[in-house]
C-alpha positions in Angstrom: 0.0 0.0 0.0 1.1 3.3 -1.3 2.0 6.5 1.1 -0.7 8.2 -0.5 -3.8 5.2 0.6 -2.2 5.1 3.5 -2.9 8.6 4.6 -6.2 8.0 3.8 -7.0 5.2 5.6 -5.7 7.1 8.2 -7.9 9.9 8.0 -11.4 7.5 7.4 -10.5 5.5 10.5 -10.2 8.5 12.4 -13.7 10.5 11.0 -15.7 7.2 11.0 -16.2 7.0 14.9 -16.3 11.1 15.4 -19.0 10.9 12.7 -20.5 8.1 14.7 -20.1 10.0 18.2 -23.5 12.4 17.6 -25.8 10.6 19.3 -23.7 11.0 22.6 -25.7 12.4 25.6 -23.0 15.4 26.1 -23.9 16.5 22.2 -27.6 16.5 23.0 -27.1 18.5 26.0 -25.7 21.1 24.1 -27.7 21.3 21.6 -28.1 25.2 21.6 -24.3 25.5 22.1 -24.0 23.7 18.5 -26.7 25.7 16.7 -24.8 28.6 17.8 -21.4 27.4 17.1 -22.7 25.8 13.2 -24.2 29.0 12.8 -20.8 31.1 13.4 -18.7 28.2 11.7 -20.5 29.7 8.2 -18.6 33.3 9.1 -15.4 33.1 8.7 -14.4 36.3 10.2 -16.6 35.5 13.1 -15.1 36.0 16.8 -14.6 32.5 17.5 -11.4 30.4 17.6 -11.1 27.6 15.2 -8.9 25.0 14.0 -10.5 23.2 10.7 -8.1 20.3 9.1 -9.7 20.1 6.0 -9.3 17.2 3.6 -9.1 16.8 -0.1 -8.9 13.7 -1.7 -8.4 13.9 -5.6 -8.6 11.6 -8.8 -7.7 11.7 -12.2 -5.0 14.2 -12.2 -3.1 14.5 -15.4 -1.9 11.7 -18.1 -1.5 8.8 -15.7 -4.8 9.3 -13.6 -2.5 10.7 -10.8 -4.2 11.4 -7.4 -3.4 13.9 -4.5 -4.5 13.6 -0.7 -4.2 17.7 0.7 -5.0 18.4 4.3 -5.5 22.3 4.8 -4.6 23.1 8.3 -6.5 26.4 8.9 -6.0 28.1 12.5 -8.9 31.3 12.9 -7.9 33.8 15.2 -9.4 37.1 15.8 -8.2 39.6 18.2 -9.8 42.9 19.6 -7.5 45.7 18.2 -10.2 48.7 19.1 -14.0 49.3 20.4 -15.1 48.8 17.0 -12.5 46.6 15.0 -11.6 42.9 14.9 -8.6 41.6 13.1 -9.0 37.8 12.1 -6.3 36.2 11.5 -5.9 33.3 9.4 -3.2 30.5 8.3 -3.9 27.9 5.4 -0.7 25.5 5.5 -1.3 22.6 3.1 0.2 18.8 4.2 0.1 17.2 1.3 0.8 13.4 -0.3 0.5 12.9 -4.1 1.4 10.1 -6.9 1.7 10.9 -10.4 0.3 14.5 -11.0 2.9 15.3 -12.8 2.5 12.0 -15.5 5.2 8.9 -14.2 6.1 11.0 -11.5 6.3 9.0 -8.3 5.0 10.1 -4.9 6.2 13.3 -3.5 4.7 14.2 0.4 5.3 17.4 2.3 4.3 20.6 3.1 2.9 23.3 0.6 3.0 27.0 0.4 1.2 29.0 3.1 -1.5 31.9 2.5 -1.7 33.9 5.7 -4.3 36.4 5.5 -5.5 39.2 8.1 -9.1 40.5 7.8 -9.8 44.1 9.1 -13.3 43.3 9.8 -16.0 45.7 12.1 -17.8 43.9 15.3 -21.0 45.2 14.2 -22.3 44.6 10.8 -23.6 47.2 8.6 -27.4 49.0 9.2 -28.0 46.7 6.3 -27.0 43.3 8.1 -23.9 43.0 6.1 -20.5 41.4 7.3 -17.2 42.5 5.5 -13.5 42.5 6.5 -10.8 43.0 4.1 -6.5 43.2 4.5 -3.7 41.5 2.7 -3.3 38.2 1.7 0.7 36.9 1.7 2.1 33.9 -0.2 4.5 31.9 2.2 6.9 29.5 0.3 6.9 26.9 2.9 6.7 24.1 0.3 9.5 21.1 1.6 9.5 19.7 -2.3 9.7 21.7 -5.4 7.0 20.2 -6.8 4.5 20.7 -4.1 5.1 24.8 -3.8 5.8 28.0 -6.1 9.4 28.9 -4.5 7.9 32.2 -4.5 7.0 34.8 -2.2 3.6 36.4 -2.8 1.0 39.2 -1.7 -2.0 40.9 -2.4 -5.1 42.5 -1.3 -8.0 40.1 0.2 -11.8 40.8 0.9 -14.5 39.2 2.4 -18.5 39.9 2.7 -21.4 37.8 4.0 -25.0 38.3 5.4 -26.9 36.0 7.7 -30.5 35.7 7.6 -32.5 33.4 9.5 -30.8 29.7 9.0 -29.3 31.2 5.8 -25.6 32.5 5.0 -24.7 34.0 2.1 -21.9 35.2 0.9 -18.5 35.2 -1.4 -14.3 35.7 -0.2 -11.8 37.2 -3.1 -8.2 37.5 -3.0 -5.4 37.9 -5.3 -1.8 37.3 -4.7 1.4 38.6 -7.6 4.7 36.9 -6.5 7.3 39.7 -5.0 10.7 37.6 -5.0 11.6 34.1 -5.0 13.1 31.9 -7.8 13.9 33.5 -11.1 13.8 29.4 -12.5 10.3 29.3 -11.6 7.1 31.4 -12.7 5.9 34.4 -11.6 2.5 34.1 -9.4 -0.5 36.2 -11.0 -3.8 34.5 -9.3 -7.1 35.4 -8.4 -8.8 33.2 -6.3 -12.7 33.6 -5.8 -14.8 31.5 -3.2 -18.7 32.1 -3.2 -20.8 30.3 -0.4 -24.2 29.1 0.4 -25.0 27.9 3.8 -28.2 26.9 5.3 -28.4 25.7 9.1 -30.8 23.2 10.9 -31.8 22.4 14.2 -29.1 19.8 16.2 -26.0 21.7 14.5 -26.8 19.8 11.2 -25.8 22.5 8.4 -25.2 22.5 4.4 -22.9 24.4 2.9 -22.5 25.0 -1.0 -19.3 26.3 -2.2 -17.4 27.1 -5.4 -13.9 27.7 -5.2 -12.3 29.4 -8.6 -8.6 30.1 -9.4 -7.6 32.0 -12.2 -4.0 32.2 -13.8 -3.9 35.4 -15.2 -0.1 34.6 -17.1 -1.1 31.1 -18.7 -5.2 32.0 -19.0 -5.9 29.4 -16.9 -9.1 28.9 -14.9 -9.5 25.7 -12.0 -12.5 25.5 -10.3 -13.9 23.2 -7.9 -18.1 22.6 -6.4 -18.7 20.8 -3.1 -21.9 20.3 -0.7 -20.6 19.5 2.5 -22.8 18.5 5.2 -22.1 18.8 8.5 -22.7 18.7 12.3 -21.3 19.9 15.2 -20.6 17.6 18.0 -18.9 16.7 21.4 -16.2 14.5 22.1 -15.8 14.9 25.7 -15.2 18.4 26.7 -14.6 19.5 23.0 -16.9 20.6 21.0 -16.2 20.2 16.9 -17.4 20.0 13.7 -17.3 17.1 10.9 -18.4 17.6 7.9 -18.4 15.2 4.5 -18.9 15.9 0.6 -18.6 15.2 -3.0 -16.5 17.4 -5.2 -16.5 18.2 -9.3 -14.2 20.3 -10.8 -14.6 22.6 -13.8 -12.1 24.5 -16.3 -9.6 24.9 -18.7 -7.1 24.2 -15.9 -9.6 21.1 -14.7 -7.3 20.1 -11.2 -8.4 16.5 -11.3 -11.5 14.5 -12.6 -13.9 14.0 -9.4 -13.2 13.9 -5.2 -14.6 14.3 -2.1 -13.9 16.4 1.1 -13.6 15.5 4.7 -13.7 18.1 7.3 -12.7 18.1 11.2 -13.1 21.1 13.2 -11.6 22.2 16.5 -14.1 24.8 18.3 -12.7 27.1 20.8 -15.8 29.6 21.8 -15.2 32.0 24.2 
């Protein structure tokens, strides 16, 4: 067995009995906890503390049908900086195990880049009900293979803006990153990405999210886009409250990333 299955056995074994944990009696007692909690978990520039590990497990990449297993570790952290302000902080590091993206390739694991991103955003929202936050966005080379990063050192202006209506969230995040410095052998970094979202919330912490995620290569006029429904629940595993969350994906584009996946999320909640 591959490095690549490996990993995600790893990661099935280790969802499959969190999945299985929501009937506990400590979930049930906080049910209103969860709705509260799945309802910020659909901002991501709300005031809570978060930890996701979000998993992406790819097929069909390139010539030889290569496939790529990408866990996203995503830290939230907002922090009071006035009466008025927030500044959310957030870190995208990407883990990532892969076998033949590249055609007859072999397997390459490590880390990827790193987008750290910090989100000016007001604690109240607008008389309208609308939630923005904007800031820069900065490409991190942190990559520990050449072929799993850009060697580049990026930045670039992000933006964010939501509104929450009843069980429903709405909303759409935009950044886009040039490349500063780095290695003149590699190629510059001109990218858009764009990341509309549809969320709808139920009673128990159950929730549905619907999300596009589209990246745009502005030097080679490429476009790679990606659709997933995730559901979702938040839960308890003793003390800890978290959030799991399971869903198809299909990708779209010129610059198509791979043929069909799925997603597998795991959540660390830290409310105040």
């Amino acid at each position: 067995m591959n490095t690549l299955k490996k990993l995600q056995l790893l990661i099935l074994l280790v969802l499959l009995p969190v999945l299985g944990s929501s009937q506990e009696p400590a979930a049930a007692a906080a049910l209103s906890d969860a709705d509260e909690l799945a309802k910020q978990l659909q901002n991501p520039i709300a005031s809570l503390i978060s930890v996701p590990f979000q998993n992406n497990f790819d097929f069909g990449i390139g010539p030889a049908d290569g496939s790529r297993w990408t866990m996203n570790i995503q830290p939230v952290v907002p922090m009071s900086i006035s009466e008025d302000w927030n500044l959310i902080t957030r870190l995208i590091l990407p883990v990532i195990s892969q076998n033949d993206v590249f055609g007859e390739s072999g397997s390459q694991t490590g880390l990827g880049d790193a987008v750290i991103t910090g989100f000016f955003s007001p604690k109240a929202p607008t008389a309208g009900g609308l939630i923005w936050g904007a800031g820069p966005a900065f490409l991190v080379p942190t990559a520990t293979n050449d072929v799993l990063g850009t060697e580049k050192f990026g930045i670039g202006p992000s933006a964010i803006a939501l509104k929450q209506v009843g069980s429903f969230t709405a909303g759409a995040l935009v950044n886009h990153i040039w490349s500063v410095a780095g290695s003149d052998d590699r190629a510059d970094v001109n990218t858009t990405f764009f990341q509309p979202f549809l969320a709808r919330n139920f009673t128990g912490g159950y929730a549905l999210t619907a999300v596009t995620e589209i990246s745009q290569n502005w030097d080679f006029d490429s476009t790679s886009g990606m659709f997933t429904i995730v559901g979702s629940k938040v839960v308890t595993i003793g003390s800890q409250m978290v959030q799991v969350g399971f869903g198809p994906k299909i990708f779209f584009g010129n610059g198509r990333a791979a043929d069909w996946g799925f997603r597998a999320v795991f959540v660390l909640l830290f409310p105040k």
